[in-house]
N, C-alpha and C positions, 0 to 999 in steps of 0.2 A: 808129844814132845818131839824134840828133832836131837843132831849129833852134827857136833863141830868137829872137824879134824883139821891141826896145823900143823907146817911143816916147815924152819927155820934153813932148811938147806941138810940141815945134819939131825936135826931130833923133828921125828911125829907125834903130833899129841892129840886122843879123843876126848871129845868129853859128850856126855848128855845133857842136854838142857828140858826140862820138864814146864808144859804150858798148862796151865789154870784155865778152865774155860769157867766163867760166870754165866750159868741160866739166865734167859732175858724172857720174860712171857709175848707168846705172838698173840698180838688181840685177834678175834674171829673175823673168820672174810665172808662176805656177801659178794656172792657175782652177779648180781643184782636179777635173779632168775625174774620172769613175769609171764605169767600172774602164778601165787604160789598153787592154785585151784582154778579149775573151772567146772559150776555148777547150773543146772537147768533150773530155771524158775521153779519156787515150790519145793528145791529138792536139797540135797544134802551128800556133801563129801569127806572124808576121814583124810588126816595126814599121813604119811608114809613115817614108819620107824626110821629112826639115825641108822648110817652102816655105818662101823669103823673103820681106820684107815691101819695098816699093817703098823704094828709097834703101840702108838699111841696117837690120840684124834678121832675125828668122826667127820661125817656129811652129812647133811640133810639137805634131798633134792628138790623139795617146795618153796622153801625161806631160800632155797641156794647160799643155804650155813655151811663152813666148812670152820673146822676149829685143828690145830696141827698139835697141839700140845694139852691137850686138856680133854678129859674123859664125859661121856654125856650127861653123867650124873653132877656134875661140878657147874655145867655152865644152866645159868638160870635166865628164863625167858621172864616177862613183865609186862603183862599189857597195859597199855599206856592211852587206846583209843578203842572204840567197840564200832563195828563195823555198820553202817547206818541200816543196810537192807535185811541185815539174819543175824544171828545172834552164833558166838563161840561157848562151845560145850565141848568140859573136859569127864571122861568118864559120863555123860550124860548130864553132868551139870552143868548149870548158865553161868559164864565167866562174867564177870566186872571188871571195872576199870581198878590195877591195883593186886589185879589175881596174878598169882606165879607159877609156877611148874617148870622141870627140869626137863631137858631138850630129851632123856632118858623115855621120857610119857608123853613127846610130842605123836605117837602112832594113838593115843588117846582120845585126842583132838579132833576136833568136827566140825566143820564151818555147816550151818542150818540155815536156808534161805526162808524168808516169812513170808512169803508166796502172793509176795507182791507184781502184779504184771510187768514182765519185761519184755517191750514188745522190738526191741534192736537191741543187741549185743551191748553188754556196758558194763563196767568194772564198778563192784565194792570195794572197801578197804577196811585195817588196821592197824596199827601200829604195834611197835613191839620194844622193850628194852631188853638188849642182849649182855648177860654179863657172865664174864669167865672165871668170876671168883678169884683171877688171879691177878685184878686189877684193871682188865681191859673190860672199857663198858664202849658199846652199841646203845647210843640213846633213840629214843622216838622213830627207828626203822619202818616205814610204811611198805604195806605187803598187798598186792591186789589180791579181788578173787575175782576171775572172770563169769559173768552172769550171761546163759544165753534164754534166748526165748523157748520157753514149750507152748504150742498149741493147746489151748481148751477149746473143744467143740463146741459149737451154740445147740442152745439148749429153745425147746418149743414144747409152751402146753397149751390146752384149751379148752373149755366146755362153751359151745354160742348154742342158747335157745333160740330155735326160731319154732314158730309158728305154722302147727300145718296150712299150708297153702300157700304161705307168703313168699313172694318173688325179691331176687336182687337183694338180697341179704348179703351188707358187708359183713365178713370173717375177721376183720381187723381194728374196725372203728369201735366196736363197743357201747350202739347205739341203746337208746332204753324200746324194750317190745312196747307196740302197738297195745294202747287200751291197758295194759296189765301197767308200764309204765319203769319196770324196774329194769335194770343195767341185763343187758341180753349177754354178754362174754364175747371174749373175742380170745384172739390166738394170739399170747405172747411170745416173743423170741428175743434171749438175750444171750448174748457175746461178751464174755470177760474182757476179752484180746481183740476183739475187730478193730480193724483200725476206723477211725472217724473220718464220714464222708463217705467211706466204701461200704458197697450194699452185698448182701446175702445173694445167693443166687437160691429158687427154690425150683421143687419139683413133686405130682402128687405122684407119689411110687403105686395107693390103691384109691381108687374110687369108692364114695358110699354107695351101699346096695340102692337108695331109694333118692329121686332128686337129680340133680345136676350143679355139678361145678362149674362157674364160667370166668374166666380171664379177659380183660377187656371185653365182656359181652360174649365170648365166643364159648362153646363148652370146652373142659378142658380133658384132653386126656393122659394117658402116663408119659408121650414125648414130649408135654409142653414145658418148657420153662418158663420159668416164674420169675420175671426182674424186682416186678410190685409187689408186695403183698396186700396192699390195699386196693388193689385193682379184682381183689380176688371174689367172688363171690358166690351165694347159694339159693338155688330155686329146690322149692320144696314142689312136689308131684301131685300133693291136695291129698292123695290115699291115706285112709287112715290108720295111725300109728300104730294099734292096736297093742300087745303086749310087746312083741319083740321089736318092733320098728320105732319105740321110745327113744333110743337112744341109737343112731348110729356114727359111724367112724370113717376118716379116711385117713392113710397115711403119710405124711407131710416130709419129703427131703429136704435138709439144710446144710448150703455148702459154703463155710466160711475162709475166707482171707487167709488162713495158715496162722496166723496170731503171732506173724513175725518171723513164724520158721521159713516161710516160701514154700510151703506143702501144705495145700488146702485139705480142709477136713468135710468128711459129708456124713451124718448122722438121720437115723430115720426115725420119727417122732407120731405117735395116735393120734389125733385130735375128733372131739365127741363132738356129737351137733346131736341134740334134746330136742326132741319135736315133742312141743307144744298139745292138744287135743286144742281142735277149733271146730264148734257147733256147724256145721252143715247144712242148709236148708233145706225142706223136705220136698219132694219132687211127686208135684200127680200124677199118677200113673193109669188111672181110672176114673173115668165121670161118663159111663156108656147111658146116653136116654135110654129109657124102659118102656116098651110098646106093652101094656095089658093085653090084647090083641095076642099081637107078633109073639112076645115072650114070656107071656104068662096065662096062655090060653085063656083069655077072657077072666080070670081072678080079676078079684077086686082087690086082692092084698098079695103084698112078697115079701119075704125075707132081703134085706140087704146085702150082698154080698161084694166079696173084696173085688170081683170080679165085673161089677157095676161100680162101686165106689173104692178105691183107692189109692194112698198117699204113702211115699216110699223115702226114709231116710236111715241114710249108713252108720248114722252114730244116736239116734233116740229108740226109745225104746216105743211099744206099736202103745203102751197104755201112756207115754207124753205125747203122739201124735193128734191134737185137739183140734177138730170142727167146731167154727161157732157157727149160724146159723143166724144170717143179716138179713134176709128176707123168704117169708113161707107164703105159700096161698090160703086161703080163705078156709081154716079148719071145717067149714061148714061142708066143703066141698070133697076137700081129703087131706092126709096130715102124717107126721111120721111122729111113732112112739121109740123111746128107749128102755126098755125091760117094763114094757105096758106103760107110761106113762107118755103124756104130751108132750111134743117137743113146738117151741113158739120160737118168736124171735129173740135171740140171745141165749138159747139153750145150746148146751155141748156134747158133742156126743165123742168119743174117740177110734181109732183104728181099732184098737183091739175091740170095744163092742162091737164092730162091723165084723169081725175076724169069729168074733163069739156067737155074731146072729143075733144080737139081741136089738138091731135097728129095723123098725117093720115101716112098710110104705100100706096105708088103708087107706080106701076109697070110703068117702061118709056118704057122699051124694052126687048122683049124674046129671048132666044140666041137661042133656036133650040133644048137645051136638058135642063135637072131637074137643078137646082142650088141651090144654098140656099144664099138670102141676109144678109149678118151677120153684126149687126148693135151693136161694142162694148162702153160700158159704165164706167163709176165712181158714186159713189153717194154721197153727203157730207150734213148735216142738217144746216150748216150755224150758228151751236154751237161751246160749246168749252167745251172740257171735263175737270173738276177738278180732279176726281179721276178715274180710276186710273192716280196717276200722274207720269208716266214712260209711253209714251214720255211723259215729262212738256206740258200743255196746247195744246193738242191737239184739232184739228180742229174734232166732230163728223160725223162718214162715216161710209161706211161698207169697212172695211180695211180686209190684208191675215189674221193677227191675232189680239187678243186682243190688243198689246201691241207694235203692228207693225206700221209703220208709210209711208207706203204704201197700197194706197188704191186699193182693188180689183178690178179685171177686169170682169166684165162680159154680158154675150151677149145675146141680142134678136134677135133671127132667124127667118126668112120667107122662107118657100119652095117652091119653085118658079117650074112652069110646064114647059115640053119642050115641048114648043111653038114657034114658030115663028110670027114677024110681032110685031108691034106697037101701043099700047091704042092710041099713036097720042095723046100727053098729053107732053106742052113744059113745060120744068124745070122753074120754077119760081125762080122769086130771093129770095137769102140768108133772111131767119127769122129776123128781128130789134132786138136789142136786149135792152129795156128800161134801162137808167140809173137814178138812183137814183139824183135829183138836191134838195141840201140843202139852203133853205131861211132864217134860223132861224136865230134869229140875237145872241147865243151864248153865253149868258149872264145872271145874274140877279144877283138884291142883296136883301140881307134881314138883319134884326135886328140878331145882335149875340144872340145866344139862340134861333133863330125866326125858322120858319117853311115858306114854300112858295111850292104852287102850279104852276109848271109848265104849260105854256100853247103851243100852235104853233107860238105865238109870239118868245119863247124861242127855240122852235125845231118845223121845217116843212120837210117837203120829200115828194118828190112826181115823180112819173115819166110817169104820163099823162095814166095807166094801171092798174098802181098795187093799187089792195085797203089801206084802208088806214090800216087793221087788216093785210097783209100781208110785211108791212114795218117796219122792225124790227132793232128797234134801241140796242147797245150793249156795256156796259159799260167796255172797255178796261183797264180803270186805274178807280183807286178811290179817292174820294176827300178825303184830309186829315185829314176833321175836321167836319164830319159832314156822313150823311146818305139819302140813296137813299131810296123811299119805293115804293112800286107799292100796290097798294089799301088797305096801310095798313102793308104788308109785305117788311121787309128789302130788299134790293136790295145786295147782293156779287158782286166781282168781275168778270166781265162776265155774269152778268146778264140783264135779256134783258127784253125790253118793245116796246109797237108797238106806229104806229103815232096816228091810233086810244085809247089809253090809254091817249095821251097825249091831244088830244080834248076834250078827255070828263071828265078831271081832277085829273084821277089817280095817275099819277106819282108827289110827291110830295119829297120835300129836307125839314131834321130837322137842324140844324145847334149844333155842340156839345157842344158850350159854351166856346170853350178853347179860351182862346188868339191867336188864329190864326187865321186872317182873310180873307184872299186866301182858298179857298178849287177848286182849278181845277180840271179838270178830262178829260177822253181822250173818244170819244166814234165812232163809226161807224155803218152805215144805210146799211140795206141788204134787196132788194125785191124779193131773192128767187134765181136770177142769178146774180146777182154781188153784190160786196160789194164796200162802197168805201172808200177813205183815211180815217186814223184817224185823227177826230176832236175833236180841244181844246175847250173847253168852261170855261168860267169864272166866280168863284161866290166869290161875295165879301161881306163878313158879316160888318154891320157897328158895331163900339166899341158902348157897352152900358156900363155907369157907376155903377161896382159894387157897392153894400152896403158893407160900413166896416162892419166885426162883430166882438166882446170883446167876453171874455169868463172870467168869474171870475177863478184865479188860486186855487192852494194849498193854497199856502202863505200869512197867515194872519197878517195885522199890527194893533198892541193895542196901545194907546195914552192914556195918564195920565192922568185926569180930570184937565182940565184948562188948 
């Protein structure tokens, strides 16, 4: 109110006069704050609680709400738009277009980014309807959320089979091996964030124990860097693999682009390299002529030993090392027996009877002057070479050349005295030569996904001589759905196990899971001198019933209350 006072010259007079103020509602102010949030890719931010303002009002410093007459509870929020990149959760719930809540339970609130790549800085949005209850409405107010990039590091796996021996092996292309034919692996590397066009930088932090790394041809070592990965590649050392050197590893640096932040990321990654077993060919190491004379004082017979005759390979065993025998001399004259029997042309004899003594050199008859018995050969391991593969699958031997598909000739000589007259020693009959007889009954089945243990129920051999470590069984084809393992280790094509393996539980089949239930395969038995047909065998996986699985999608559905 105020107060009048007048004054006529001669009388004073007060009065008070009383003023009516009429309430008028202030609609809410927006100072237009921006952006109300800023979140990192993937991630998520909470709002700030309202403060009040002394008396009555509030603020809220995200929306840059401010309300002068009106308490937080009163004025109601309304969302009117859903933000394209993440989704608003109030209490943990997913709002909809249409949801409300009171500026009271704005510290409730959560903008959730859906981790979609944000590779430069950029604004989401929502809208909002703001009402004060008291009449004042805020329609369709848009509210940014600033989105910045976070780096994801690249990411690098890889298993690449290669081949013992085999040179200049890309790491990257994922070529098929040699002879075997299936997809070798290579080393993937992916980047959610990398920007397109820009390249990784790499780096090998360790070397494999065995082999060589080489970069455009050159070896590589832990200062080199890596522009290409395709330029990368791997010489295998030929030694063989043996248990431990199956599988070895180097480790692989990858430093990517920063994914937007401008701070590069560098991660360090294993990557396997699976060497292969590749047959070897066997190497002579013995073929000394023999002087009767000089080194067998005048005997008319010797024992053979490894140290006259000898062939040496790093991966067969001494009873697959096989002598054939492509030209002899004149039995009439003199002859070699194998455990007393005759050996002619086209008979076999192997290292390990040489190793056993059981190969005899006998004089039958002297002609009168010097001669020399020439007794010529072949050698072959009863393998199959994968690499090189030029001839394709080659049978391992000691051949003219590497790459030659005739196999050497060569001879063991005896120098025979001129003498006359006869040891009086009859020729005995032609050497047996044992064949391999298959029992097994060629079969089994198992659970799809299952595993099963071969036993001699499944595979037998035998030919009443040969041990059972020197009967070697060889897997010609491969089953199409599944895996061979011998103690653990996969089994390739051409790869081989004995009968002894199979008695005492080694040879074991995984089954791959696929919908294929047939997985045959082709194999054949070898005791050193003969091999025999290829046999079929039959593995029938039984269907097991998958589990359906769901996946919750993208695409959400909202329903209106009632």
């Amino acid at each position: 109110g105020f107060n009048v006072a007048a004054n006529d010259g001669e009388t004073s007079v007060n009065r008070n006069f009383a003023v009516q103020i009429t309430a008028v509602n202030d609609a809410p102010e927006l100072s237009g704050a921006t952006p109300a949030l800023t979140v990192g890719e993937g991630g998520q931010a909470a709002f700030t609680a309202a403060t009040n303002l002394p008396g009555v009002g509030f603020t809220q410093a995200n929306l840059g709400l401010t309300d002068r007459d009106n308490q937080q509870i009163q004025v109601i929020l309304k969302l009117t738009s859903l933000p394209a990149e993440g989704v608003l959760l109030l209490d943990g719930k997913e709002l909809a277009v249409g949801s409300t809540f009171a500026v009271s339970d704005i510290n409730k609130l959560v903008y959730k980014h859906n981790g979609s790549q944000v590779l430069t800085t950029r604004n989401d949005s929502f809208s909002l309807t703001i009402d004060d209850g008291a009449g004042a409405v805020l329609m369709n107010r848009v509210f940014d959320v600033r989105l910045q990039p976070v780096n994801q590091a690249a990411e690098a796996t890889g298993t690449i089979r290669v081949i013992e021996g085999e040179t200049g092996v890309s790491l990257f292309a994922n070529g098929n091996l040699p002879t075997i034919g299936s997809p070798r692996g290579a080393i993937v590397v992916t980047d959610a964030d990398q920007a397109v066009g820009v390249s990784h930088t790499y780096r090998i932090s360790e070397l494999p124990t065995t082999g060589t790394l080489l970069y455009m041809g050159a070896p590589v070592t832990t200062a080199t860097v890596i522009a290409d990965l395709s330029l990368l590649t791997y010489t295998h050392d030929g030694s063989e693999p043996g248990t431990s050197g199956r599988l070895l590893t180097f480790k692989l640096e990858i430093t990517d682009d920063g994914g937007g932040t401008g701070t590069p990321a560098t991660v360090e990654r294993t990557i396997t390299l699976q060497i292969i077993d590749n047959n070897d060919d066997p190497v002579l190491v013995n073929h000394e002529t023999q002087d009767l004379v000089l080194d067998h004082a005048d005997a008319s017979t010797f024992v053979v030993t490894p140290a006259m005759l000898q062939v040496s390979d790093a991966d067969s065993f001494n009873t697959s090392l096989v002598y054939t025998l492509t030209s002899v001399p004149d039995p009439t004259l003199g002859y070699l027996t194998l455990s007393g029997g005759l050996m002619i042309v086209g008979s076999t004899f192997t290292q390990a009877d040489i190793n056993a003594g059981r190969l005899v050199y006998q004089v039958n008859n002297y002609s009168g002057a010097d001669r020399v018995d020439s007794f010529e050969f072949t050698v072959k391991d009863g393998g199959i070479r994968l690499y090189p593969d030029t001839p394709s699958s080659r049978e391992g031997g000691i051949y003219d050349t590497p790459t030659s598909t005739t196999l050497q000739r060569n001879t063991f000589d005896v120098v025979v005295p001129g003498k006359v007259g006869s040891p009086g020693v009859d020729l005995p009959p032609p050497a047996p030569v044992p064949t391999p007889t298959l029992t097994g009954d060629n079969e089994f089945e198992l659970n799809e996904s299952g595993s099963y243990t071969l036993t001699n129920v499944d595979l037998f051999a035998a030919d009443g001589s040969t041990p059972d470590t020197a009967l070697v069984y060889r897997l010609n084809t491969l089953p199409s759905s599944g895996t061979f393992f011998l103690n653990g280790v996969a089994l390739d094509l051409y790869g081989s196990f004995t009968q002894a393996d199979v008695n005492a539980g080694l040879v074991t089949f995984t089954h791959s899971g696929a919908e294929d239930f047939s997985a045959d395969f082709q194999y054949t038995v070898s005791n050193g001198r003969l091999e025999t047909a290829a046999q079929n065998f039959v593995i029938t996986a039984i269907p097991q019933n998958d589990t359906p699985t769901a996946a919750i999608g993208p695409d959400r559905v909202f329903l209106s209350e009632g």
